[in-house]
N, C-alpha and C positions, 0 to 999 in steps of 0.2 A: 423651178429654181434654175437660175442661169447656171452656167460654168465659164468660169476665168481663165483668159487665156494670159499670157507674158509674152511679148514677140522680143525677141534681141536680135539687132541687125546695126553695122554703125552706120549705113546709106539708110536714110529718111525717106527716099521714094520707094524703097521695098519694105520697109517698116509700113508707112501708108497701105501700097499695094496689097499685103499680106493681112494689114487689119480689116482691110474691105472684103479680101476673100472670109477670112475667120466670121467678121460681122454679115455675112451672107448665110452662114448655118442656124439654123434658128437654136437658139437657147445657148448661144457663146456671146460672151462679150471678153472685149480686152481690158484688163482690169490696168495693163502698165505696157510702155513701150522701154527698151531698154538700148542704151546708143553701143554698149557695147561688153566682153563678158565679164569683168568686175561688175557694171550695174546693174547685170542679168542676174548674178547670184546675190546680192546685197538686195534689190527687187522681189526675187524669190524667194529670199525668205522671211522678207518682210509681208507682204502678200500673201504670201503661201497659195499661189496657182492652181487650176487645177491639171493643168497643161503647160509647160512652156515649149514657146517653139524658137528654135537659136541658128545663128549661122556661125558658120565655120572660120573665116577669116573672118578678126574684128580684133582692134586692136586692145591694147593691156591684157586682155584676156578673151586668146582664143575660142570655139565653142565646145571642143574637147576639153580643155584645162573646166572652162567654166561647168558644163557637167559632173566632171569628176569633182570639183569643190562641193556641190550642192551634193552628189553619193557620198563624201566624206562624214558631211555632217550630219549623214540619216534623211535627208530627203527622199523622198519614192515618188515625188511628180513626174509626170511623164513624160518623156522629153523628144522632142523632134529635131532634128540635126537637119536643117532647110538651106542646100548650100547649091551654087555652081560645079563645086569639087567633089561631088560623089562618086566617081568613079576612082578615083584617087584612094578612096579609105577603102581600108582592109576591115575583117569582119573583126578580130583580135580588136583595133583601136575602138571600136563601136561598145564591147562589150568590154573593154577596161575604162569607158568614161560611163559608161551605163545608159548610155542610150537607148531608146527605145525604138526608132524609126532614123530613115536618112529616106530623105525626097528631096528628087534634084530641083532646083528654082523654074525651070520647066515644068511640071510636074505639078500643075494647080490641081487638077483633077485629083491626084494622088496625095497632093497634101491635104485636102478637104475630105477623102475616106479615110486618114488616118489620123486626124482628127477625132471623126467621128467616132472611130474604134476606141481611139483610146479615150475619147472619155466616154464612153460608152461605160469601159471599163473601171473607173472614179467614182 
């Protein structure tokens, strides 16, 4: 049985990029792409993911705001915070949106094991 990914990104050519890494793991597929974090949570919970992976800068709704919407309403999918700016977040904002990873957009390697962990753990 496959596992569903969600990507939220509002540049399209890292939405792409990130789909082809994800669709590189065997037994993930992208069930939605999301342009940005309003349609990452309205997505997610339409879908219901098994995974979503999100960036940080995106407009209407940032990837911490959008997180924290989706921990509001009892969501528990897994969330990956896939950004340029990780060095920038404190551990406190990580664990008040309820994230579960942060891997910097460098970081292909890293986002493809942590991936794998967490649905591992799904």
């Amino acid at each position: 049985m496959s596992k569903t990914v969600l990507i939220a990104d509002d540049r399209g050519e890292v939405r792409k990029a990130t789909r082809k890494i994800i669709e590189s793991i065997p037994g993930c597929v992208v069930c939605a792409e999301a342009v940005d974090g309003a349609d990452a949570v309205q997505k997610a919970r339409e879908l219901e993911p098994d995974l979503v992976i999100m960036d940080l800068a995106m407009p209407h709704m940032n990837g911490f705001d959008a997180a924290r919407a989706l921990r509001i309403t009892g969501s528990h999918v897994p969330i990956i915070l896939f950004t340029g700016y990780d060095s920038l977040i404190s551990p406190a904002q990580i664990s008040y949106a309820g994230i579960d990873a942060v891997v910097p957009k460098m970081g292909v390697e890293r986002l493809m094991t942590q991936v794998k962990h967490l649905l591992a753990a799904v």
